[in-house]
Residue, then its C-alpha position, 0 to 999 in steps of 0.5 A: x468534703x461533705x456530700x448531702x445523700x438521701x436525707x443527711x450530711x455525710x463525708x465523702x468516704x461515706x457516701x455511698x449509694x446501692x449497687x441495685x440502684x436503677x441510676x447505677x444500673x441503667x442510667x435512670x436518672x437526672x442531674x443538674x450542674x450549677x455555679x455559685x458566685x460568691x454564695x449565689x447560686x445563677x439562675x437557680x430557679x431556671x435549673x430547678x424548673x428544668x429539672x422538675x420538667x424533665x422529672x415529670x417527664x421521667x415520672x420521676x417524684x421530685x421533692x419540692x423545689x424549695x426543699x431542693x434549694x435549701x438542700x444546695x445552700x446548705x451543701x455550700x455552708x456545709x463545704x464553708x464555699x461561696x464561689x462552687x460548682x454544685x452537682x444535683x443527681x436524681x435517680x430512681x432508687x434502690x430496686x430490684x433487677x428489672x427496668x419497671x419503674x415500679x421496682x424503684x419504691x424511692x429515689x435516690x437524691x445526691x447533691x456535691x459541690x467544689x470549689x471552682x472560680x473558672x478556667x485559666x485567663x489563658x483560655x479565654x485570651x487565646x480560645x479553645x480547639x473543637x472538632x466535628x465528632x463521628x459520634x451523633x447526637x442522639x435521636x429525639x424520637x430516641x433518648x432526647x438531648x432536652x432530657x440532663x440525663x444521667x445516661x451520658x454515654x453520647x457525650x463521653x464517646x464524643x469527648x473521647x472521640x475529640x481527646x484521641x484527635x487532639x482537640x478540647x471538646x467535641x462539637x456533635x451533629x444531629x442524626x441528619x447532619x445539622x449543627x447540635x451541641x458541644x459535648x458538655x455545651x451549647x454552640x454559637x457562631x458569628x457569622x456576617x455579623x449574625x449571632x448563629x446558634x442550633x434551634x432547641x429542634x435540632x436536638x439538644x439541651x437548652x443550657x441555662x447560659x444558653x437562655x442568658x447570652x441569647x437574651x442579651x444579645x436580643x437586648x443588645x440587638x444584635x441580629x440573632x437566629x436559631x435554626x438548623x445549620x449544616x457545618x459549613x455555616x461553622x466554617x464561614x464564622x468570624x467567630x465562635x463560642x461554647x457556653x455553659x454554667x463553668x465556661x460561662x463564654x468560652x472562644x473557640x479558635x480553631x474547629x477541624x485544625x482550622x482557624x475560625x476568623x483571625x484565629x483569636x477570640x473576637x470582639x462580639x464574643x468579648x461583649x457578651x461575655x462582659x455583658x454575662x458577667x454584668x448579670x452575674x454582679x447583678x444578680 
């Protein structure tokens, strides 16, 4: 595996970054995660002006965007991969013990990719389990979940939290109780023949695939509304689904140990995701 580190190509026994980097020390930094299909990398200029929102945000100076898109094509020729899953990491740099940005004088640029050409049939026939975490999203006001974070530490205590009660994923709530996101992923619902899904204010991040299912669903008109529901608007679903850039649509069947619908992926969820998949071919 060749990773891009810096400002050149290394194998991976040789990518290696300061043990003073501000990424390594406080989780100060930025990422994205995205998939290629047969070369393509979807919606790649989505991700990039998410990242730059997010760097000038940070006050993080991000290279430009071009340069950073040749970076992940070359990453994939690089790895001789045409259907990937490609990680950008953007941290402040190498500095100094000390939380000032100003310690950092450069930041530290890491791009990997992997093979990957989706999960198993199995999961999209029969769904996945999730379960409603303890663990909270975090606050707004606080570290805001609009923000792809290398500070990921609410999302591993949630995905632990829904390992130890045997569920795939977990599904966090908000500091006021309402419906937010899974720990690696957005949720949606069908209710009463309504596509259901969090608002952006709850407090979460607008994944990428997010902004594609709701568009076809618009375009499809099929009623849908984002807003903020509590979590038994989940448990009066016929249906419900995570996306992101890896899952695509994934079914989930059972929330709580409980099965949501007839307990199998439903019709509604199935057209998207066929409807997804159409983009993806004509991308």
């Amino acid at each position: 595996m060749w990773i891009y580190l810096q400002d050149r190509f290394v194998p991976k026994e040789e990518a290696k970054i300061s043990v003073f980097d501000h990424g390594f020390l406080y989780g100060d930094g930025l990422f994205e995660t995205l998939r290629a299909y047969d070369g393509v990398v979807f919606r790649l200029s989505r991700h990039l002006e998410r990242l730059a929102r997010s760097a000038r945000r940070l006050e993080l100076p991000l290279p430009p965007l071009p340069r950073l898109e040749a970076i992940l094509y070359d990453t994939l020729k690089r790895n001789a991969l045409r259907d990937a899953i490609l990680r950008l990491t953007f941290t402040r740099g190498e500095g100094e013990i000390g939380l000032d940005p100003a310690l950092c004088d450069k930041p530290t640029l890491v791009v990997t990719a992997r093979p990957f050409t989706g999960y198993p049939p199995e999961y999209y026939r029969d769904g996945i389990s999730a379960v409603i975490v303890q663990v909270r999203r975090n606050a707004t006001t606080a570290l805001d979940p609009a923000l792809k974070s290398i500070s990921f530490l609410n999302n591993v205590m949630a995905k632990s939290e829904a390992t130890k009660a045997g569920s795939d994923d977990g599904l966090l709530l908000n500091p006021e109780g309402y419906l937010s996101e899974g720990t690696t992923s957005n949720l949606f619902w069908v209710r009463r023949g309504k596509l259901e899904t969090p608002s952006p204010a709850v407090g979460l991040l607008e994944g990428i695939t997010r902004e594609v299912v709701i568009d076809l669903a618009r375009k499809k008109r099929l009623p849908t509304e984002e807003g903020f529901f509590k979590p038994d608007a989940l448990f009066e679903a016929e249906e419900a689904f995570l996306t992101n850039s890896g899952f695509e649509l994934m079914p989930v069947t059972r929330i709580n140990g409980n099965p949501i619908g007839s307990g199998k992926p439903g019709p509604i969820t199935r057209r998207l995701h066929q409807a997804f998949k159409e983009v993806i071919r004509e991308r």
